[in-house]
Every structure is written in C-alpha cells, then in structure tokens.
Residue frames relative to the residue before (quaternion, step in Angstrom):
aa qw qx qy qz dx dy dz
X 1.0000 0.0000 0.0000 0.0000 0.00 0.00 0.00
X 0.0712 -0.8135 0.5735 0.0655 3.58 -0.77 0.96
X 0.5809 -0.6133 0.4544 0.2826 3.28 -1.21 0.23
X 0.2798 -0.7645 0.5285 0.2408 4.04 -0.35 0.36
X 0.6763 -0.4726 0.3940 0.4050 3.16 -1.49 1.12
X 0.8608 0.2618 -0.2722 0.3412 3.63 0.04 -0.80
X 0.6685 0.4374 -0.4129 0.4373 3.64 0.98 0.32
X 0.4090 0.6671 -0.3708 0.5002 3.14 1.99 0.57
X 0.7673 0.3500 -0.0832 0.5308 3.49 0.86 -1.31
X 0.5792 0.4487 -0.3582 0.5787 3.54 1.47 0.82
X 0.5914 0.4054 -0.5041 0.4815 3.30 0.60 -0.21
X 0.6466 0.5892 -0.3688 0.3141 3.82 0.90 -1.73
X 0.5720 0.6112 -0.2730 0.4741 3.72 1.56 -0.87
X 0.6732 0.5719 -0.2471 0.3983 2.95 0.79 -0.80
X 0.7618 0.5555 -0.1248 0.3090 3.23 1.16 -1.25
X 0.0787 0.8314 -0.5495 0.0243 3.92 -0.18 0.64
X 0.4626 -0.5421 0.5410 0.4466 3.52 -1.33 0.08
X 0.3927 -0.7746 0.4816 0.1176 3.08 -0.90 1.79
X 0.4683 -0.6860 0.5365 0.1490 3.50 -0.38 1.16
X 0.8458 -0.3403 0.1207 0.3927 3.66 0.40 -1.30
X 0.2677 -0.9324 0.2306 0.0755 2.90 -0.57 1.88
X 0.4718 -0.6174 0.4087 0.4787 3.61 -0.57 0.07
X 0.4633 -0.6920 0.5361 0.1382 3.37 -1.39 1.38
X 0.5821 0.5607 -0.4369 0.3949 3.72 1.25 -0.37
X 0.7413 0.4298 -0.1654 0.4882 3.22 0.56 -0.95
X 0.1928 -0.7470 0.6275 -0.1056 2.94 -1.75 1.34
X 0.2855 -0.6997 0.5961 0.2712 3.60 -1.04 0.73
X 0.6013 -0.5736 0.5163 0.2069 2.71 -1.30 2.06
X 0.5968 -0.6491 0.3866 0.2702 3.54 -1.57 1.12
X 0.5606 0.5675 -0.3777 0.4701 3.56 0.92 -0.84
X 0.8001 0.1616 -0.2846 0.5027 3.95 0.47 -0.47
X 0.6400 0.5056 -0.4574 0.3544 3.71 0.60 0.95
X 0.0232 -0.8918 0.2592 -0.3700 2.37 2.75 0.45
X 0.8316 0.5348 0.0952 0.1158 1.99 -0.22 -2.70
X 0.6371 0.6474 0.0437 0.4160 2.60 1.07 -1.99
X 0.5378 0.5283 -0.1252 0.6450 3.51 1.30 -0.93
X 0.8133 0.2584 -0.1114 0.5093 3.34 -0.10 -0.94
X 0.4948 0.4753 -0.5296 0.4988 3.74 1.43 0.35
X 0.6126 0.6192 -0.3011 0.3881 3.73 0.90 -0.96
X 0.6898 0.4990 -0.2818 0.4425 3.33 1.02 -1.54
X 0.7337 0.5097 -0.1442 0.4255 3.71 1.29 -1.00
X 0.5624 0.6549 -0.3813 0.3307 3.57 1.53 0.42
X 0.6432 -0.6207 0.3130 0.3211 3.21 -0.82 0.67
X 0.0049 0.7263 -0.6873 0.0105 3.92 -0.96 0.33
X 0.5557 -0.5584 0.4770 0.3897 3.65 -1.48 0.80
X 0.7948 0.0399 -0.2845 0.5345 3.73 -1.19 0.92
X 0.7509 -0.3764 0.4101 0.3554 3.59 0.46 -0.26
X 0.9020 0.3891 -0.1400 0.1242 3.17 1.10 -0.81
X 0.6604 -0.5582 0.4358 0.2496 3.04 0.62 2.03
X 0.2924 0.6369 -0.7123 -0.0377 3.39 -0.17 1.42
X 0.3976 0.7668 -0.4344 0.2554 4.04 0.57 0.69
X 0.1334 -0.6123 0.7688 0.1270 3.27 -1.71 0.24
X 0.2576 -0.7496 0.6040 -0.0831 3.75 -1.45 0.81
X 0.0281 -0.8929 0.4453 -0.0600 3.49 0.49 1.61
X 0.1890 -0.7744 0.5818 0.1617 3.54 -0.09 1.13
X 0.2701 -0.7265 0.6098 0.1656 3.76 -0.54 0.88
X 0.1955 0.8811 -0.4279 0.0487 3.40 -0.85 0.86
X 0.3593 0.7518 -0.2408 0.4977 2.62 1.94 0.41
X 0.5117 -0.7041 0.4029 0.2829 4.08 -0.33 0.51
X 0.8456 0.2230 -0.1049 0.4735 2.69 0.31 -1.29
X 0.3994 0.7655 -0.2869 0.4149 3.46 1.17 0.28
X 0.6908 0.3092 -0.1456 0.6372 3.23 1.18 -1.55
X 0.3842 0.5749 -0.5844 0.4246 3.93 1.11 0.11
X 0.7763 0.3632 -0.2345 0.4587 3.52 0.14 -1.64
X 0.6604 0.5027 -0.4271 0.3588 3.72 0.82 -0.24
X 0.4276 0.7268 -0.2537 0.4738 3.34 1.86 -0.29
X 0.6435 0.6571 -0.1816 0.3482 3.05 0.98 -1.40
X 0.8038 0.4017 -0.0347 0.4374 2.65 0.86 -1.81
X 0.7391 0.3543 -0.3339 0.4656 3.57 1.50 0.26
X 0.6513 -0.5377 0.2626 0.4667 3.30 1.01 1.39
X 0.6474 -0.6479 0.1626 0.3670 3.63 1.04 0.87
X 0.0857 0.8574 -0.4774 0.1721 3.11 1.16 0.43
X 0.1838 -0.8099 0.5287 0.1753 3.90 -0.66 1.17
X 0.2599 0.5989 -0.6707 0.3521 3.96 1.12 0.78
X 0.6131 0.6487 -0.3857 0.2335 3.69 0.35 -1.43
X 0.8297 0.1836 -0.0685 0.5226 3.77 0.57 -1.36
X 0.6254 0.6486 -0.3038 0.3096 3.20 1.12 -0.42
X 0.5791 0.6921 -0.1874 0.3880 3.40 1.35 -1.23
X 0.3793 -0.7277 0.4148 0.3931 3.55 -0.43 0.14
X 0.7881 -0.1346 -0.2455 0.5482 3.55 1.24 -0.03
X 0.5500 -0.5986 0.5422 0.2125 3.39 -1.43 0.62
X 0.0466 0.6077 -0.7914 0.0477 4.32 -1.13 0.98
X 0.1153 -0.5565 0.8227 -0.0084 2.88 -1.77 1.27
X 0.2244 -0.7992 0.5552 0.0515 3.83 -0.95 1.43
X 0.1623 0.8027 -0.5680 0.0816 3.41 -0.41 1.10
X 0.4526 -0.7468 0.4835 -0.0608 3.22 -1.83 0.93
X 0.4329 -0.7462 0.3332 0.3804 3.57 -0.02 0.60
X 0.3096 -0.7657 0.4504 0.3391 4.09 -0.11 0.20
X 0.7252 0.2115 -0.2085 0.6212 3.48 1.53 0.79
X 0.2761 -0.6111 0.7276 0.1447 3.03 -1.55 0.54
X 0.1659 0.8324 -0.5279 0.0307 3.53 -1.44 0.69
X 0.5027 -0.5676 0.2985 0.5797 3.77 -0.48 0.90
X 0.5778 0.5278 -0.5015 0.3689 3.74 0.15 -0.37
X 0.7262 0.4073 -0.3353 0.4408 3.46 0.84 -0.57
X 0.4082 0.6571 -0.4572 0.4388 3.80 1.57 -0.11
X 0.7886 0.4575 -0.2192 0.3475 2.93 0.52 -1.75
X 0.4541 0.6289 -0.4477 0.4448 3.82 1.15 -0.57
X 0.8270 0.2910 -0.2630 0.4028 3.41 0.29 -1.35
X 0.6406 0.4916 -0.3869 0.4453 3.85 0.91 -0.34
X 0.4976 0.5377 -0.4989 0.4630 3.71 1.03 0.09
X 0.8652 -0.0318 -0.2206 0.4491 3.63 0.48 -0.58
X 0.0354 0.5378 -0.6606 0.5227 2.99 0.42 1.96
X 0.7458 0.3223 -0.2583 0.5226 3.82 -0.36 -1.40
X 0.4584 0.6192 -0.3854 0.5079 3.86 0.99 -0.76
X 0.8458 0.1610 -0.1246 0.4932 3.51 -0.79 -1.60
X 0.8781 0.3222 -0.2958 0.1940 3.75 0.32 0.44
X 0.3175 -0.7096 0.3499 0.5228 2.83 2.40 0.62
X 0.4817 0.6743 -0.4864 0.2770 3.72 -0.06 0.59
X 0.1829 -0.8265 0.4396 0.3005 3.78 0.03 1.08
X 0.7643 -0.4303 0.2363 0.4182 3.82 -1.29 0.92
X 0.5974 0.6808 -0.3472 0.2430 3.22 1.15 -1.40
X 0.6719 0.5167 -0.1711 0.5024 3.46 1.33 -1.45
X 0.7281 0.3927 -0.3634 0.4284 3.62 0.65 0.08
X 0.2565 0.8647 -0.3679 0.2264 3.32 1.57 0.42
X 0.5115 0.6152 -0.1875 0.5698 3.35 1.46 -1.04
X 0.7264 0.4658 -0.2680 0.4285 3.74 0.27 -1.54
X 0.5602 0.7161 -0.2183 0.3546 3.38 1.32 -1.49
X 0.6792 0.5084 -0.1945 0.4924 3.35 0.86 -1.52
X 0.7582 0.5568 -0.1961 0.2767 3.43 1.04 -0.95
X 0.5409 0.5909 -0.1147 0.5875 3.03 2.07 -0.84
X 0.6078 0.3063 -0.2614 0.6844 3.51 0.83 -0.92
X 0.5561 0.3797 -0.5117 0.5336 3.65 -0.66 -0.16
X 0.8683 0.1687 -0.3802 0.2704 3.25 -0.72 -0.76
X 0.5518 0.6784 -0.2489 0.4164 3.50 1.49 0.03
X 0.5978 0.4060 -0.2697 0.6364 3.39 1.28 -0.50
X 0.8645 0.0413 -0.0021 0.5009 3.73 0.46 -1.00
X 0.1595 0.7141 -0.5110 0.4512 3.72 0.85 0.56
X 0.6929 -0.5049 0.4401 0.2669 3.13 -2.05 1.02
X 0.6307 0.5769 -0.1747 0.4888 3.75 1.11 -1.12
X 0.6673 0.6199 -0.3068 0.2763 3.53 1.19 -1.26
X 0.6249 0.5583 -0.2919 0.4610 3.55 1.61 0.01
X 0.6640 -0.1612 -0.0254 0.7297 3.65 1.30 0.17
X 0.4061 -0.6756 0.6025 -0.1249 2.85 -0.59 2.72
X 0.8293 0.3229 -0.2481 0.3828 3.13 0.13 -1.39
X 0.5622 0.6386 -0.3736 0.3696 3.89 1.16 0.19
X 0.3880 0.6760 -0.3040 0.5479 3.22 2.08 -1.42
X 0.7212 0.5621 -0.2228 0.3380 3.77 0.08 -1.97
X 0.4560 0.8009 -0.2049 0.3296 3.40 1.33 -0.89
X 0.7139 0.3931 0.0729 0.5748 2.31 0.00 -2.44
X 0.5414 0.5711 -0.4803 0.3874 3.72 0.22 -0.37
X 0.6862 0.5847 -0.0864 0.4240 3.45 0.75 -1.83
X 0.5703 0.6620 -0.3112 0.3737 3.44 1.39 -0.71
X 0.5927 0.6671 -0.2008 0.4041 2.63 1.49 -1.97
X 0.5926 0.6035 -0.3109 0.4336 3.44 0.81 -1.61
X 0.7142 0.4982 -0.2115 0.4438 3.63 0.31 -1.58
X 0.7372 0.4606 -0.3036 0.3901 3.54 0.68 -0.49
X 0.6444 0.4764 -0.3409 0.4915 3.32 1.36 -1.20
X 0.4993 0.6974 -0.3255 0.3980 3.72 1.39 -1.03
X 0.5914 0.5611 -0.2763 0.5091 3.95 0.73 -1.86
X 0.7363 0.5385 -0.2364 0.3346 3.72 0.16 -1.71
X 0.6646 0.5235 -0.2568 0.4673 3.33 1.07 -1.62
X 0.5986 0.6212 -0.2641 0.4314 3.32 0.71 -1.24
X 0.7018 0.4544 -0.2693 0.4780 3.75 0.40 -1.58
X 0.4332 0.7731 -0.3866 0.2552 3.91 1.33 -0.85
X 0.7789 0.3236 0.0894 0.5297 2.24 0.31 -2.31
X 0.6928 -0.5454 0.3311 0.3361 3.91 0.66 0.82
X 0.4509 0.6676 -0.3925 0.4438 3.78 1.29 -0.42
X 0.2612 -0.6838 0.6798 0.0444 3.37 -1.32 0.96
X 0.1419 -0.6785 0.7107 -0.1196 3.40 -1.75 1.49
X 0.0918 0.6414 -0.7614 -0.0208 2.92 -1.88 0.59
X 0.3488 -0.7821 0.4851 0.1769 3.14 -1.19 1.62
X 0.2411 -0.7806 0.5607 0.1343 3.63 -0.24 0.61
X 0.1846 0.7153 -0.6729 -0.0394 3.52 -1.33 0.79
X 0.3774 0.7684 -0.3699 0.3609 3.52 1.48 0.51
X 0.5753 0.5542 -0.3852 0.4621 3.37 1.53 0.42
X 0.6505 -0.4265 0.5633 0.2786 3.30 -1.81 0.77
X 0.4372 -0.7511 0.4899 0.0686 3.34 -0.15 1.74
X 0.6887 0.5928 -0.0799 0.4097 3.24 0.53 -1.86
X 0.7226 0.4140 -0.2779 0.4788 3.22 0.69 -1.14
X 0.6256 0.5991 -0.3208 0.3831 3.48 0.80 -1.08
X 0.6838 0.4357 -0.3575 0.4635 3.55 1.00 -0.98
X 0.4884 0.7041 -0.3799 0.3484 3.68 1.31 -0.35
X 0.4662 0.7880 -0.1077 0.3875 2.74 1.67 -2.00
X 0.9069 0.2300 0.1224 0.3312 2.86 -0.17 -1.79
X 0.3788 -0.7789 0.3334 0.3724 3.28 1.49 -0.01
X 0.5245 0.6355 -0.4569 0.3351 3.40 0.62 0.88
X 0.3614 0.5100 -0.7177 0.3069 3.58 0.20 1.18
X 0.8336 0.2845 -0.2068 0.4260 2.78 -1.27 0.37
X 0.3736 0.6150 -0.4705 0.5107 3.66 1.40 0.75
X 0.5396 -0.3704 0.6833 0.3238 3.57 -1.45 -0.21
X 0.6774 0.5086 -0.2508 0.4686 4.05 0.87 -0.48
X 0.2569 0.7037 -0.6503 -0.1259 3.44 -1.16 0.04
X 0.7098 -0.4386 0.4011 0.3779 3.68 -1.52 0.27
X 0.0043 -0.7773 0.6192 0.1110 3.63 -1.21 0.65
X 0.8233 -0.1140 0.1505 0.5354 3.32 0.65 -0.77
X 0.1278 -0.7879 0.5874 0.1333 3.74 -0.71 -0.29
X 0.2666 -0.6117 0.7416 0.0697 4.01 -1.63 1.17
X 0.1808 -0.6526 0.7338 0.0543 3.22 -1.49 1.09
X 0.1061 -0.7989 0.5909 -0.0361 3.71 -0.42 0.90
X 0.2368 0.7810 -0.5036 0.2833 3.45 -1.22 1.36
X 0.3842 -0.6987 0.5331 0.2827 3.24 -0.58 -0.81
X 0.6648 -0.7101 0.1197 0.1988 3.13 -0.67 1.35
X 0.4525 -0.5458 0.5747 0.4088 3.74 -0.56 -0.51
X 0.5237 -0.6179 0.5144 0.2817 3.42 -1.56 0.62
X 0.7756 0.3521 -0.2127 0.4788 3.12 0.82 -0.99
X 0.1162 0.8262 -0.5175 0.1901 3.77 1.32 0.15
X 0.1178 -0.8644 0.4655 0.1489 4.09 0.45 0.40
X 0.5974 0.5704 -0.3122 0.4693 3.43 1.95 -0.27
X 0.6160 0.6885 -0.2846 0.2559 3.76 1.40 -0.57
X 0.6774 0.2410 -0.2481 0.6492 3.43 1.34 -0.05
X 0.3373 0.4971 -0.7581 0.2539 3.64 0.63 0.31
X 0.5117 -0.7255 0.4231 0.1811 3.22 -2.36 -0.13
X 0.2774 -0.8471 0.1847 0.4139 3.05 0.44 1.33
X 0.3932 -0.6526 0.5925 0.2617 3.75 -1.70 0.73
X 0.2236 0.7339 -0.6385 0.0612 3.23 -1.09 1.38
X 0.6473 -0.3898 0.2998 0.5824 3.81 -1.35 0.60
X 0.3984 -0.4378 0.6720 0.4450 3.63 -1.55 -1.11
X 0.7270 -0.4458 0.3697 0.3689 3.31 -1.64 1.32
X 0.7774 0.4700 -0.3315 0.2547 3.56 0.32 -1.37
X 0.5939 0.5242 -0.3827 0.4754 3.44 1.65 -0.50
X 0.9042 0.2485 -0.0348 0.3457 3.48 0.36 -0.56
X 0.6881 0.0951 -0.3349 0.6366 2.95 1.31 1.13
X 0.0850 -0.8537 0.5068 0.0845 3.17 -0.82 1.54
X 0.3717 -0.7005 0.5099 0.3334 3.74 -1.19 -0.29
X 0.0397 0.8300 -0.5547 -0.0431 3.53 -0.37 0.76
C-alpha cells in the first residue's frame, strides 16, 4: 500500500510546528510504535547511525527540561518528549560497530568488508568532515528529525522541533557530559490544542520556481 502524491502533500500542509499542545490526549502506543522505528529507519552517511534518541518520560524531568528551554509549554505539555543527540566524534571503532552488524544483517563475513572499511575510516580520519566530526554527526541526526517530523505528520500526529533550549543544561539534565553524546535539539510530539492560534495560520513559503530549479 502506498501513499498518493496528493495525500502526501496534504498531510505536509497540514503540518506545522505545533506551538500548543493538548495535554489530554495521547499517541496511542501502537503508532509511537511506529514512530520509533521511523527514527531507527532513517538514513545517515555510510550507515552509521551516529545517534541516540531519548524519549523523556519522566515528569518531573520534562519540568527541569522545561526549565531549561526558557519555559516553553511543548516540553510538559506534549504527549511525548525526543531529545536528539549526536556523538561529538566519529571513530574507526565506531566503523567497526556498524560493519559488525552489517556482516550480521547480510550473512557476509567481516573479512569481505575489509575494502569498504578502509573507505569509511579514511574518510574519517582525513576526509572533508574529518575536521569537525562531531558537526558531520549533527547533520546526520537532522536527517533522523526530518524522516521522524514526516512520519509523525502521516499518521496525523503533530510536532514541533525545538532548538530554543539551553543545550548545556540538557546535557546536565540528561547525564551526558562527559558521554561520547551531546544535546542537539529536541521534537515534542502530540496533538494539537483547539485554540492553538498558529494551526490555521497560512503557511509562508518561496514559490517552487524560486527554489527549486531544473537544469
């Protein structure tokens, strides 16, 4: 079963960064399910997932995670709470993590991926990226957040990506100083408010012809 072009480009219409969400309502478990496994399934350059995906679910947690984002009421309000984070390196050990289950998910022993190996580390150690690793990693995570947003807008669910938060603090938060991790950004996910005054604004974008050309 596939989706059509135009019940594609209605849902994306549909979709805004939800400002404020209704606290009654919850996304049913079977499509936060989903949702997960939209994150786990997003794309990254060689493959190699440099992320981690903290579902806040704790209370009083997302109070102090509030805190820390200049009080913002996505944080506690939402029915659930993603904090996106990124390793602040990249390292053949971390090749080799992801080419073990490579050789794993493709009955392929390690030996044969020797070649690929060289290609991945190389461009890690001395690659265009190999001067800010942990920026590359980033931008990976973005990817995640985007395929995440989309999946979400599918299945009727409302997001709002949030980078208006006290970075620093969160890693405090969240125990990641001094992790291989650090905080990038964070998606409250839910379902709107009625009185949300941002949900039928209209949304303001260039025209196609400015901003996407054919050559």
């Amino acid at each position: 079963m596939t989706t059509s072009p135009a019940e594609l480009l209605q849902q994306l219409r549909w979709r805004y960064a939800t400002k404020k969400f209704d606290p009654a309502r919850h996304v049913p478990a079977e499509a936060w399910t989903a949702l997960e496994q939209a994150l786990v399934l997003a794309p990254s350059s060689f493959g190699l997932q440099p992320w981690k995906f903290l579902v806040i679910t704790r209370p009083e947690l997302r109070q102090q995670l509030r805190a820390a984002s200049w009080g913002q009421s996505q944080v506690t309000d939402a029915s659930h709470y993603v904090v996106f984070t990124a390793l602040r390196t990249t390292t053949a050990d971390d090749v080799d993590r992801y080419l073990q289950a490579q050789s794993a998910a493709h009955g392929r022993p390690i030996e044969s991926l020797a070649g690929y190996r060289k290609v991945v580390v190389d461009f890690v150690q001395k690659g265009w990226a190999s001067s800010d690793l942990g920026g590359w990693n980033a931008r990976q995570a973005y990817l995640a957040l985007g395929q995440f947003m989309t999946a979400a807008a599918m299945l009727g669910i409302d997001t709002c990506p949030m980078e208006g938060i006290d970075k620093g603090a969160y890693d405090r938060l969240l125990g990641l100083d001094g992790s291989r991790f650090t905080t990038l950004c964070a998606c409250a996910v839910g379902y709107r408010a009625a009185d949300d005054k941002y949900a039928g604004a209209p949304k303001v974008r260039f025209p196609l012809a400015e901003v996407v050309e054919h050559r």
